[in-house]
C-alpha positions in Angstrom: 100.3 -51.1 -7.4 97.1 -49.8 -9.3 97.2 -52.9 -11.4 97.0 -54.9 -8.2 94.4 -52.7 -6.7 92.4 -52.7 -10.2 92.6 -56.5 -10.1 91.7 -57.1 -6.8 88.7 -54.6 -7.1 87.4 -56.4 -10.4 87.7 -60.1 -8.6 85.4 -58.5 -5.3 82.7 -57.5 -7.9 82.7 -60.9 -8.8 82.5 -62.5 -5.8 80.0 -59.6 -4.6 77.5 -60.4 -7.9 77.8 -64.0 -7.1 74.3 -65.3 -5.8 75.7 -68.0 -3.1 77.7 -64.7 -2.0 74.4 -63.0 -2.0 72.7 -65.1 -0.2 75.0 -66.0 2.5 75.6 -61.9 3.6 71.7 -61.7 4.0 72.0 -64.1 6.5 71.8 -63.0 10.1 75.7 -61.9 11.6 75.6 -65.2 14.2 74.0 -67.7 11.0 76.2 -66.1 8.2 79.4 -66.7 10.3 78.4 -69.9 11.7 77.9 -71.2 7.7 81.7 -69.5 6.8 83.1 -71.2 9.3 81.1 -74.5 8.7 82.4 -74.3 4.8 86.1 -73.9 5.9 85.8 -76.5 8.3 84.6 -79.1 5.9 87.1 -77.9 3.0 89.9 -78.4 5.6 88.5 -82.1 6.6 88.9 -83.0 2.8 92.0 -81.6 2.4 93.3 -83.3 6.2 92.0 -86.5 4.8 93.5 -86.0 0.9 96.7 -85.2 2.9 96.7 -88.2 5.1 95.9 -90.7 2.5 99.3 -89.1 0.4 101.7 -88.6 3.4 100.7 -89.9 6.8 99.4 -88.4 9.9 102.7 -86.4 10.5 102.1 -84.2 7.7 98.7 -83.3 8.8 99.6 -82.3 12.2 102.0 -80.1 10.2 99.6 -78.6 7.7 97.4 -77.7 10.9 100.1 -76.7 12.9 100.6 -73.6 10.2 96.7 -73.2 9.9 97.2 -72.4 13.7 100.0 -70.3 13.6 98.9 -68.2 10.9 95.8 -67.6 13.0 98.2 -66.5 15.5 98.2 -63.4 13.3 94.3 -62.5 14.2 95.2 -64.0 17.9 97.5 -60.7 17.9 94.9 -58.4 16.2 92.2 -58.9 19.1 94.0 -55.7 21.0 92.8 -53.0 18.1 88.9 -54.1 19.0 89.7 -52.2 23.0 92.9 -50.1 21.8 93.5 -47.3 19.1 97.5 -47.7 20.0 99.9 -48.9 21.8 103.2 -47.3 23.5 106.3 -48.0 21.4 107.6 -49.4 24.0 105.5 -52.0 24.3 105.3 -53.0 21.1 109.0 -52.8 20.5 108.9 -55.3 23.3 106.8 -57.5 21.7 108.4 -57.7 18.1 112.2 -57.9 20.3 110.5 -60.9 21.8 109.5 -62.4 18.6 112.8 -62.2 16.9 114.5 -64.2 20.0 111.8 -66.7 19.7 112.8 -67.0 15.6 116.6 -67.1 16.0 116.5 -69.8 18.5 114.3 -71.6 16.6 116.2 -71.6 13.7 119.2 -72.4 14.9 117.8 -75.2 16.9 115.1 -76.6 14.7 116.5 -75.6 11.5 119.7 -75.6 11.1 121.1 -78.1 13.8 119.1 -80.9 12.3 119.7 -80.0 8.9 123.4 -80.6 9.0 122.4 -83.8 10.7 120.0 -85.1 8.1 122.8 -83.5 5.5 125.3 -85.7 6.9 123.1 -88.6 7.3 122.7 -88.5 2.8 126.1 -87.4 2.5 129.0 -87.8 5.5 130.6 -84.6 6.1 129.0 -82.6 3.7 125.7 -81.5 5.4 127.2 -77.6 6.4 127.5 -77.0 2.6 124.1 -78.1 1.6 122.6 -76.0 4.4 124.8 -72.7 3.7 123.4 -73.2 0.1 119.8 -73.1 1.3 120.5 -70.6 3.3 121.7 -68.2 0.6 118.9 -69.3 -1.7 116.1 -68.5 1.2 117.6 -65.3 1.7 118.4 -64.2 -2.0 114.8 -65.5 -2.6 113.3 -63.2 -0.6 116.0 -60.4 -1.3 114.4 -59.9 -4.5 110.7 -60.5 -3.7 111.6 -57.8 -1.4 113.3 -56.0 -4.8 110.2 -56.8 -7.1 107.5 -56.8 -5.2 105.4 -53.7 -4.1 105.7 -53.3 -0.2 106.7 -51.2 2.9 108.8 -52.2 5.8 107.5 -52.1 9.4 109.2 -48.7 9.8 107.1 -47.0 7.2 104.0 -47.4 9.5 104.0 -47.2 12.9 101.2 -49.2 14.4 100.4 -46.2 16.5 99.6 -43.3 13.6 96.7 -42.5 12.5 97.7 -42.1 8.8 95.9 -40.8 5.9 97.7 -43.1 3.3 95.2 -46.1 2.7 97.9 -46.9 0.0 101.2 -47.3 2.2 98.8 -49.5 4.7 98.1 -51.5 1.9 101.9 -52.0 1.0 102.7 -52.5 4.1 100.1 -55.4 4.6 101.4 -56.7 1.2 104.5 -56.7 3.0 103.3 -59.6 6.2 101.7 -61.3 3.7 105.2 -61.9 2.0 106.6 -62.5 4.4 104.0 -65.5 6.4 104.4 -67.5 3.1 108.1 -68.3 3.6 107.4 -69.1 7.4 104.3 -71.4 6.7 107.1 -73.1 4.3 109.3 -73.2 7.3 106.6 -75.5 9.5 106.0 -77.6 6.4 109.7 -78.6 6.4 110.1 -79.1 9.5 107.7 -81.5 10.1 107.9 -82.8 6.6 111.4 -84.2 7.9 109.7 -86.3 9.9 110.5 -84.7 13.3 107.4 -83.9 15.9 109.4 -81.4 18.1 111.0 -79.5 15.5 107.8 -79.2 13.9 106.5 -78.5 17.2 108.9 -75.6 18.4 108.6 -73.9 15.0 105.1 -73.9 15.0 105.6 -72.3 18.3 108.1 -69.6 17.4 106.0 -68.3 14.1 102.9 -68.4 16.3 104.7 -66.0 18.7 106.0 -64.0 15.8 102.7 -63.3 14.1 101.3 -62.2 17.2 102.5 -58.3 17.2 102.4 -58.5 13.5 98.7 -58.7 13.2 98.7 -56.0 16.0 101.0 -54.2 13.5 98.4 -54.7 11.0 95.2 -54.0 12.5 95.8 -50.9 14.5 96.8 -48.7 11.6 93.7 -50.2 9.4 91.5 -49.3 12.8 93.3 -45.3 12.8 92.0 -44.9 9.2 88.5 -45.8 10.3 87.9 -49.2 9.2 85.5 -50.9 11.2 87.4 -53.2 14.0 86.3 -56.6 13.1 87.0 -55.9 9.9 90.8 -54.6 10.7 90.9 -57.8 12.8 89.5 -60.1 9.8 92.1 -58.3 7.4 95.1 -59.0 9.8 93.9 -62.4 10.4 93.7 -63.0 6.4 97.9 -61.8 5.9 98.4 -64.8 8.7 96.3 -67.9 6.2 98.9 -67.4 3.1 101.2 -69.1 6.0 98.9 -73.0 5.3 99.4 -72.6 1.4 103.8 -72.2 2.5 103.0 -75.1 4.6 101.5 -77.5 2.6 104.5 -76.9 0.0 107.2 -77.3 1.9 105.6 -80.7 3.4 104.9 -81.5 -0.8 108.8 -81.0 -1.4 110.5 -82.4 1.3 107.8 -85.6 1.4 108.2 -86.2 -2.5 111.5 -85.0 -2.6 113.3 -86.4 0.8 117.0 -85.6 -1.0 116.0 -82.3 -0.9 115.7 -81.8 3.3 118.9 -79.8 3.9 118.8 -77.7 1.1 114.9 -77.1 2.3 115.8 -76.6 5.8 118.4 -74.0 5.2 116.4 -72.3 2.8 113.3 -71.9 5.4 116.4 -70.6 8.1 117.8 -68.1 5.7 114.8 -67.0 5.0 113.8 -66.4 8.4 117.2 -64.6 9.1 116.2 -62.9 6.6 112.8 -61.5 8.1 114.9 -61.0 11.6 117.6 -59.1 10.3 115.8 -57.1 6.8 112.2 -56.2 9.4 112.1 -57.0 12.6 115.8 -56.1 14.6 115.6 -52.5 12.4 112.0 -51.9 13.4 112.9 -52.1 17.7 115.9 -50.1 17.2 114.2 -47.2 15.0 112.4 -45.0 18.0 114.8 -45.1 20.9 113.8 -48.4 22.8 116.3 -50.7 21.4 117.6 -51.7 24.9 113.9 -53.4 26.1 113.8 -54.8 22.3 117.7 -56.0 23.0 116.6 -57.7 26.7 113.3 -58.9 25.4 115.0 -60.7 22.0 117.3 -62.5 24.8 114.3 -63.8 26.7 112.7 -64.7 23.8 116.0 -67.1 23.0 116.2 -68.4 26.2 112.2 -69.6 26.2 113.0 -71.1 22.6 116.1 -72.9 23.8 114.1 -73.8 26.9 111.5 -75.2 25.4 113.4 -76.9 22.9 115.5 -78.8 25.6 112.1 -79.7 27.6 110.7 -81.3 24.0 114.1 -83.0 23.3 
């Protein structure tokens, strides 16, 4: 961890000493924000239209659909800039919520079509290629789970003012982690080819990045960090979710043999995320019945939604 931390320190003085850097923080807060957003904007546009000349306009609408849902993340940090915390209850709620809204959408935009396109490629054998990915999304992020430095949502409640800057950064390497698997997830999906599956998933990890960012910020806020700046940081775990996005679309677009395998490697590795984070998080304080009811609503709006697309 103090490798990372001496890394990440050495690359900021870098970008701090930079001149363009320089220049653009003496810039009034409105103009200085207006000329971020303006770069981003135009790097996007040439990597929308690099993207469409490669792939085709489905694959853009993917790439921005996982631009949009990992701004979800910041979408569910706003809440620290009016609250210091939230009841357990509540959030437990929330992140019950979000893990219905991910198991329907994996089983329904995920793994359903995967044994479809499996078949499709080879009749009667599409179960077996998606079990496969499965156990490869899940035993990939089993050991980045092993090997890399992290703590689970347990470890910090987004209600405690805690003194450890160190387990908040953990933790935060933690959602980061764990967005770049589910930007993968959108990328696949609509990769395949399929609008609504692309559609719903986008959806569901929109939804499930919402009380994450919450997660992250209001912690960052209790240690004293300035709000917009707790807001920015939770925002940032949330934009690792385009780079998963734009892979997946790479691999299953160059690689189209490779689509079940893909999609059952981006739904074991959200099972994984349900069943290693989120389920253990809403049953940890007491609440587990209002995480139990709110996981069920969250399927039933999943599997709602999906019917409506279909």
């Amino acid at each position: 961890m103090a490798n990372i931390q001496a890394y990440l320190n050495t690359q900021y003085s870098h970008i701090q000493s930079n001149q363009n850097y320089q220049k653009i923080m003496s810039m009034p807060p409105i103009q200085r924000w207006a000329t971020i957003a303006g770069i981003f904007l135009f790097s996007q546009l040439l990597l929308f239209g690099l993207l469409y000349l490669l792939f085709g306009k489905i694959v853009v609408i993917g790439f921005l659909a996982s631009i949009l849902a990992g701004l979800a993340t910041g979408l569910g940090a706003l809440p620290a800039l009016f609250f210091k915390e939230i009841s357990n209850k509540l959030f437990n709620s929330l992140l019950g919520g979000a893990a219905g809204v991910m198991l329907a959408a994996t089983a329904f935009s995920l793994l359903v079509p995967g044994i479809d396109y499996g078949n499709q490629m080879w009749p009667g054998k599409g179960l077996w290629f998606v079990s496969a990915g499965m156990l490869i999304g899940a035993c990939f992020l089993h050991f980045a789970d092993k090997h890399l430095p992290h703590l689970h949502f347990d470890a910090v409640p987004p209600n405690a003012n805690t003194d450890s800057l160190q387990k908040i950064w953990l933790f935060i390497i933690a959602i980061t982690i764990h967005n770049f698997p589910e930007g993968m997830t959108v990328g696949v999906s609509f990769g395949s080819g399929d609008m609504k599956n692309g559609i719903v998933l986008a959806i569901a990890i929109a939804l499930q990045n919402i009380p994450e960012g919450l997660a992250v910020a209001l912690p960052l806020v209790g240690l004293g960090y300035n709000k917009w700046k707790a807001v920015g940081i939770a925002t940032l775990t949330g934009l690792v979710e385009p780079v998963g996005g734009l892979l997946g679309i790479t691999m299953v677009s160059v690689f189209s043999s490779v689509l079940p395998i893909a999609m059952g490697f981006a739904a074991g590795a959200m099972l994984f995320v349900i069943s290693e984070e989120i389920i253990p998080e809403t049953h940890s304080k007491g609440r587990s019945r209002y995480a139990t009811f709110s996981l069920m609503a969250g399927f039933i709006i999943m599997m709602t939604l999906d019917n409506i697309l279909s």
